[in-house]
C-alpha positions as CSV (number, residue, x, y, z in Angstrom):
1,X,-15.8,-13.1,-19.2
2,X,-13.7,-13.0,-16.0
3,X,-11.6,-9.8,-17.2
4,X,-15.4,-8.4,-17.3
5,X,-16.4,-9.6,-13.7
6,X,-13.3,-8.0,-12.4
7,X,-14.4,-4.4,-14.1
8,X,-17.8,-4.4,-13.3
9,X,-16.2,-5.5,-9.5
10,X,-14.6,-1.9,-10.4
11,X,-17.7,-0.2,-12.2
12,X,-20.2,-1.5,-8.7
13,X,-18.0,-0.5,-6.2
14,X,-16.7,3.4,-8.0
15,X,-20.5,3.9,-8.3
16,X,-21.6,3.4,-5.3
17,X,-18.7,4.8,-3.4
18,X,-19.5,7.8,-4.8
19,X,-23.1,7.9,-4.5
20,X,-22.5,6.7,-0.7
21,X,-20.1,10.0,-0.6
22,X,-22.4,12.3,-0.3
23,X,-24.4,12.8,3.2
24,X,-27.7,12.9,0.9
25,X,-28.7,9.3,-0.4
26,X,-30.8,6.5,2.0
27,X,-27.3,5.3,4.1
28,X,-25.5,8.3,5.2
29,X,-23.9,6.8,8.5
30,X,-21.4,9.5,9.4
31,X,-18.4,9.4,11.5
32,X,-18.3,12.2,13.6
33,X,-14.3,13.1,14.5
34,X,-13.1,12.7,18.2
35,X,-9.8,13.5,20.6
36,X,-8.8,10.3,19.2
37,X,-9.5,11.1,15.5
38,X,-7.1,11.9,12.6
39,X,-10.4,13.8,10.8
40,X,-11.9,16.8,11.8
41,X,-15.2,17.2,10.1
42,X,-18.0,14.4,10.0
43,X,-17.0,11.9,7.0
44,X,-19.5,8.5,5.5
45,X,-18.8,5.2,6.6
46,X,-20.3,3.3,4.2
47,X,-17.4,2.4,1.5
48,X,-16.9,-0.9,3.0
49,X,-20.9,-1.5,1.5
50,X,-19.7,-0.5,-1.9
51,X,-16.6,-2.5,-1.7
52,X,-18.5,-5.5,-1.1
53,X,-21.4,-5.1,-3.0
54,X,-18.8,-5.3,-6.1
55,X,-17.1,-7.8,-4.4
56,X,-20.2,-10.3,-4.4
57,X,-21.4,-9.5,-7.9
58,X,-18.4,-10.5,-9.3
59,X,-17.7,-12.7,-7.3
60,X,-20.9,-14.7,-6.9
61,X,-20.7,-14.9,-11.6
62,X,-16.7,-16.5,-11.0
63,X,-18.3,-19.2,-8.7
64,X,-21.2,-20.0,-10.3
65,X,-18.3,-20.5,-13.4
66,X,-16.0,-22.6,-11.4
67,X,-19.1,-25.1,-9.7
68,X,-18.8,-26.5,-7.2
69,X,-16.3,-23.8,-6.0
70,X,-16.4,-24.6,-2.0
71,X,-13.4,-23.3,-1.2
72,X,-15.0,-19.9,-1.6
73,X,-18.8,-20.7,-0.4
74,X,-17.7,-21.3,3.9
75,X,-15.6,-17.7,3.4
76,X,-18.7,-15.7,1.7
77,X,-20.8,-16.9,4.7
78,X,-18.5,-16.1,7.8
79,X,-17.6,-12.9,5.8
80,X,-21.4,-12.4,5.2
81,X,-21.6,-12.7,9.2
82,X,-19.1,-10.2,9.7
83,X,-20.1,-7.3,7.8
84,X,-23.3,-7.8,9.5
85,X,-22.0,-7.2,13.0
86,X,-19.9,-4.4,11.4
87,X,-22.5,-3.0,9.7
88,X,-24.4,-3.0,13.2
89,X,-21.3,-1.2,15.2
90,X,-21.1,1.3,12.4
91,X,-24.8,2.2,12.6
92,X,-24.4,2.0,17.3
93,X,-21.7,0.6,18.7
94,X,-21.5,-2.9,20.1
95,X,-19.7,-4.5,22.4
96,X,-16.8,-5.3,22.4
97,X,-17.3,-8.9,23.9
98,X,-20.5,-8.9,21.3
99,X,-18.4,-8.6,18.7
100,X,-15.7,-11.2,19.7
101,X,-18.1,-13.5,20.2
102,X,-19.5,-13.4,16.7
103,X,-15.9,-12.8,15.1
104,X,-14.8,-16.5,17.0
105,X,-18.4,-18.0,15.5
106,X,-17.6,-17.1,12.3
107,X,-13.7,-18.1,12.0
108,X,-14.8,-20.8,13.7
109,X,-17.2,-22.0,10.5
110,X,-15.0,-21.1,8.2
111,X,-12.4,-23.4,10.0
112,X,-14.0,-26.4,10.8
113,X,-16.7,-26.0,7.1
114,X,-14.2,-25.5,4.9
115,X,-11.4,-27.5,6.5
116,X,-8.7,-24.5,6.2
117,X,-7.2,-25.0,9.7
118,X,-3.1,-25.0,10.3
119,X,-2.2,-28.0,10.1
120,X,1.4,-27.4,9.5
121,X,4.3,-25.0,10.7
122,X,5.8,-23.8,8.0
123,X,9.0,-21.9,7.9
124,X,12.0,-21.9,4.4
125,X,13.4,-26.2,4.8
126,X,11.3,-26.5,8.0
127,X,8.5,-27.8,8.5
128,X,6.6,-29.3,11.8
129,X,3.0,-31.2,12.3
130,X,1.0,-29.0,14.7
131,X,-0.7,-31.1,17.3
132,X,-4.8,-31.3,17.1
133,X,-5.1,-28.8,19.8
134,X,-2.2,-25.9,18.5
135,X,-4.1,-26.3,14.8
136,X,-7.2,-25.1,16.5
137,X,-6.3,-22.2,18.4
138,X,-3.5,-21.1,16.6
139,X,-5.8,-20.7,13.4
140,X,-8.8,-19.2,15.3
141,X,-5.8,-16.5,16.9
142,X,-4.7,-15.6,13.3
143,X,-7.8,-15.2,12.0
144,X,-9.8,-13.2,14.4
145,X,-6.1,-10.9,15.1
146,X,-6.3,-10.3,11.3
147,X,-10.0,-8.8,11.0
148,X,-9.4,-6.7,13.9
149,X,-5.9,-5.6,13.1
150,X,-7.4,-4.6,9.8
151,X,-9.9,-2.6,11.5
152,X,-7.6,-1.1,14.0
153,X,-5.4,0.1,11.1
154,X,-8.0,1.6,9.2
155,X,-7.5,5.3,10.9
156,X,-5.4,7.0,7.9
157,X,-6.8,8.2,4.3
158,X,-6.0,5.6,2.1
159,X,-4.2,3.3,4.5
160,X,-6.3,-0.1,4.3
161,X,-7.6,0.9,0.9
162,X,-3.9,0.4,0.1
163,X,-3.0,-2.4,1.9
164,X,-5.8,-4.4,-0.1
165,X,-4.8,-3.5,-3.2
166,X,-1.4,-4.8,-3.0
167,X,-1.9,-7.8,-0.5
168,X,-4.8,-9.3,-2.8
169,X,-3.3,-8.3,-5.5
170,X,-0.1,-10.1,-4.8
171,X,-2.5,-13.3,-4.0
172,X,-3.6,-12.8,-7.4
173,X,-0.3,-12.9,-8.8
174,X,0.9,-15.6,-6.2
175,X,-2.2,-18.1,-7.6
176,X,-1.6,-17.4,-10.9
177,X,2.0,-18.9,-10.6
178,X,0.9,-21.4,-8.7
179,X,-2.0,-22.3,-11.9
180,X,-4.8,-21.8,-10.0
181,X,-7.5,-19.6,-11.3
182,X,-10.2,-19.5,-8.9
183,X,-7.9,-18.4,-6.4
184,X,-6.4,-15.8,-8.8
185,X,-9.6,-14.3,-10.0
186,X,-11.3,-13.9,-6.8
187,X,-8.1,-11.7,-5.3
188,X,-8.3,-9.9,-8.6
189,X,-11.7,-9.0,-7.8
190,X,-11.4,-8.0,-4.3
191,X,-8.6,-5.2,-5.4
192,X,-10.8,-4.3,-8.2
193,X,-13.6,-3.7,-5.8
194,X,-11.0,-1.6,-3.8
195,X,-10.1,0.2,-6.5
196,X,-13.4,1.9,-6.8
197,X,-13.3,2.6,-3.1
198,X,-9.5,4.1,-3.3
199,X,-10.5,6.6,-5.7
200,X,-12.5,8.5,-2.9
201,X,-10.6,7.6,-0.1
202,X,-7.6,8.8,-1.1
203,X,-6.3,11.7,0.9
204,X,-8.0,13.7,1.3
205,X,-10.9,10.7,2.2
206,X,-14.1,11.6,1.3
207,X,-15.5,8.6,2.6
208,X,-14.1,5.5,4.6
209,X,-14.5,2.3,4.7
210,X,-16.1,1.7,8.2
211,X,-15.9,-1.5,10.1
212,X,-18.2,-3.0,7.6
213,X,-15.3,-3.0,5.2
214,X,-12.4,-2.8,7.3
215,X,-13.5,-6.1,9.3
216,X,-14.6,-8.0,6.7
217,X,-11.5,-7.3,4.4
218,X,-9.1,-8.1,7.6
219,X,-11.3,-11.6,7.5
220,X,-10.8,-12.1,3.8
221,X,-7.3,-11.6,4.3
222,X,-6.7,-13.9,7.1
223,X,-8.9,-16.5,4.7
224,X,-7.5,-16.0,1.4
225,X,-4.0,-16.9,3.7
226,X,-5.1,-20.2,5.4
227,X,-6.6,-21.1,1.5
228,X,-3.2,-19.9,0.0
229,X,-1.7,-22.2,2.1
230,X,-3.6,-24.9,2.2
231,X,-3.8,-25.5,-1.3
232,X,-0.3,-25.4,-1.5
233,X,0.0,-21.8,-3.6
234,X,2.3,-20.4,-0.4
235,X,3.4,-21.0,2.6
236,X,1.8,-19.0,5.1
237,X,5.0,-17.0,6.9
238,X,4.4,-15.5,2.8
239,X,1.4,-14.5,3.7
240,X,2.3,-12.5,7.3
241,X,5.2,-11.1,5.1
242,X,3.1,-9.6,2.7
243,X,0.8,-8.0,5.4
244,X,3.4,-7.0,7.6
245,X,3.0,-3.2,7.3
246,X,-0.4,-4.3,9.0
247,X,0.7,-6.9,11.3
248,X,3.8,-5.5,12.7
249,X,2.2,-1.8,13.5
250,X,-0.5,-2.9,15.0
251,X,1.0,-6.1,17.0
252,X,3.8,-4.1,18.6
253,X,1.3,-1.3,19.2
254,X,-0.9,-3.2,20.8
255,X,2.1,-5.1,22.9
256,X,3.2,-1.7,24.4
257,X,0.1,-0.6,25.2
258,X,-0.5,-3.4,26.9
259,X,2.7,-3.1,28.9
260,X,1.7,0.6,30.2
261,X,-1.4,-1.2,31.1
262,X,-3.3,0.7,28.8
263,X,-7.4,-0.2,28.0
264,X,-6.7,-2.0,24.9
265,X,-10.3,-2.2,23.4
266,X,-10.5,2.0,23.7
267,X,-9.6,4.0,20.6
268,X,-6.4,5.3,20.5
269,X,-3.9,7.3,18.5
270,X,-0.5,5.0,19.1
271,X,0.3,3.7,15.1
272,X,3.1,4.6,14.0
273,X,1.4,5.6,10.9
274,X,-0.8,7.8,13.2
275,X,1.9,9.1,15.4
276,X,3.5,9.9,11.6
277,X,0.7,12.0,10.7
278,X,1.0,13.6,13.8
279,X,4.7,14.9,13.8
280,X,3.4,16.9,10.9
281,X,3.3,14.3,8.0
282,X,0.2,14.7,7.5
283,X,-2.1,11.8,5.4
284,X,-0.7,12.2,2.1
285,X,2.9,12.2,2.6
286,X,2.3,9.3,5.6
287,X,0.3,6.7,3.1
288,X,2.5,7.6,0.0
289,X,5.8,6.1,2.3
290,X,3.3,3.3,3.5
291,X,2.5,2.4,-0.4
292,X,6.6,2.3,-0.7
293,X,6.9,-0.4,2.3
294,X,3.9,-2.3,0.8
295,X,5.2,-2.2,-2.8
296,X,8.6,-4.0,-1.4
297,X,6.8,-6.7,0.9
298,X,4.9,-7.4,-2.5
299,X,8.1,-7.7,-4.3
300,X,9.7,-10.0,-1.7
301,X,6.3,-12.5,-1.5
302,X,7.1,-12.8,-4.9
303,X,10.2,-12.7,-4.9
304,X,10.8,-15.3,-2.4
305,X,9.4,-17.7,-4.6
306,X,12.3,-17.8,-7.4
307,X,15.2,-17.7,-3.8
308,X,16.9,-20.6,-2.4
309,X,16.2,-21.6,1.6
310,X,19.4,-19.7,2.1
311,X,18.8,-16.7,0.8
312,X,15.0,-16.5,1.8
313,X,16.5,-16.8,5.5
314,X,18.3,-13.8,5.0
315,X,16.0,-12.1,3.3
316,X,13.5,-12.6,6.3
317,X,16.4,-11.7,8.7
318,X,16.6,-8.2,6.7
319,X,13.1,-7.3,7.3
320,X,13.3,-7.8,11.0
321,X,16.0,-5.0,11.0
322,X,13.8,-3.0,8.4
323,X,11.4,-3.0,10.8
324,X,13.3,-2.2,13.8
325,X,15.2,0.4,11.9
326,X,11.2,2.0,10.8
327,X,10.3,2.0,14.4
328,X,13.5,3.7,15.4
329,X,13.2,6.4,13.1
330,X,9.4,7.0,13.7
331,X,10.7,7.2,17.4
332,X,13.5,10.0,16.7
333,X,10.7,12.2,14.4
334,X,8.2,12.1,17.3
335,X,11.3,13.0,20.0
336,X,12.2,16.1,17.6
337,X,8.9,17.0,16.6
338,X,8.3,17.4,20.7
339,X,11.4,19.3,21.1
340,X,10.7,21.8,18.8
């Protein structure tokens, strides 16, 4: 039954991508490219529909199965809230304070509801109580940073197709070790749902996944973090690990455009992965790479699991110079490209 749920997860969400592909069918929403675009010709917006119609087929069968299952129920109906306001921007853009303000309401429900706040810092042989006040606002930062990273990384053919895939798809495995199915299935069924979606997003995209998907898997992957970690299948520093592609672009993006006192909330063209594609990359060769640095933060979330404190430590320590060896290098392409 559940290896069925997770293909017709794959079966709802290939179907409908493709239908929602083409500009004729009743929800063409088209995103027309811009001086801040990586596209040039008008491309459908609707994936992230697809992605979560399979998502809640499946998804809605493995609950029903696992009764009373309220660890999922408070995520479905913050994410439910999300996609709604996404859907909304996709169709005419909201504002920006609009949309925080229903992004806070519904981390906020999912927090309080379903009892998934921070209670603990967490780091390899540390650990510290968080007082009341830090549980609160650190968890409502995490979450809402997470759904709008997501979004502000999905610019690139592929890019947060691919980040799903193997971030919920390393939950997947991460619950299964830990013996706990509910958590294991759902991930499955969120990258099977992707899956469909990837097929025609790959580059060259021939549809995206909009901020109806893009926002709503960012929440999902903040969630499925604070209920890894609160039922004890990971720590959460795992979870930031396994999403760092994600989180360190856009964080340190976002940090030095805030120190050239840049308009934060405007679209932009600053990602490394964008300024990649940029030097002459191109979409293909840039998301391949990305795959590569996703594939190894999957293999080090599990990894980290069979390590002693000791080496974890260093193997968090290596990543930081990964990182600032990646930056470095996408600094020296884009000096030579301008040379040139």
């Amino acid at each position: 039954m559940i290896l069925t749920l997770i293909v017709v997860a794959f079966l709802v969400s290939v179907l409908l991508t493709g239908y929602f592909s083409h500009t004729q069918n009743i929800l063409c929403i088209l995103d027309k490219p811009n001086a801040r675009s990586l596209h040039t010709r008008p491309v459908p917006v609707t994936g992230g529909i697809a992605i979560l119609m399979g998502l809640t087929f499946s998804a809605t069968f493995v609950c029903w199965y696992y009764l009373p299952g309220q660890d999922f129920f408070w995520i479905a109906i913050s994410a439910l809230l999300i996609a709604i306001i996404s859907f909304i921007d996709d169709c005419n853009p909201v504002s920006v304070l609009y949309r925080l303000l229903v992004h806070v309401i519904a981390t906020y429900l999912f927090l309080w509801q379903g009892n998934f706040w921070l209670t603990d810092l967490v780091l390899p042989g540390i650990s510290w109580t968080l007082p009341p006040w830090l549980q609160i606002s650190l968890s409502l930062l995490f979450a809402v940073w997470m759904l709008n990273l997501y979004n502000f990384m999905d610019g690139m053919d592929g890019f947060a197709g691919g980040m799903t895939l193997f971030g919920f798809g390393t939950f997947a495995v991460l619950g299964w070790l830990a013996d706990h199915p509910l958590f294991m299935i759902i991930n499955l069924i969120v990258a099977s749902a992707t899956c469909g979606f990837l097929i025609f997003n790959f580059p060259p995209a021939r549809i995206f996944m909009g901020d109806t998907g893009a926002s709503s898997l960012g929440f999902l992957a903040a969630a499925f973090s604070l209920w890894g970690n609160r039922s004890g299948i990971f720590p959460l520093w795992v979870a930031l690990l396994l999403f760092s592609p994600f989180i360190v672009d856009a964080t340190i993006t976002l940090l030095r455009r805030l120190w050239h006192g840049e308009k934060i909330w405007l679209a932009h063209k600053s990602h490394y992965y964008q300024r990649l594609v940029q030097v002459g990359w191109g979409h293909r060769r840039t998301v391949l790479w990305e795959y590569v640095l996703m594939a190894t933060c999957s293999a080090s979330a599990l990894l980290v699991q069979f390590l002693s404190v000791m080496l974890v430590w260093y193997l968090l320590v290596a990543w930081i110079f990964i990182y600032i060896l990646l930056i470095y290098l996408v600094n020296f392409l884009e000096q030579n490209y301008t040379e040139k």
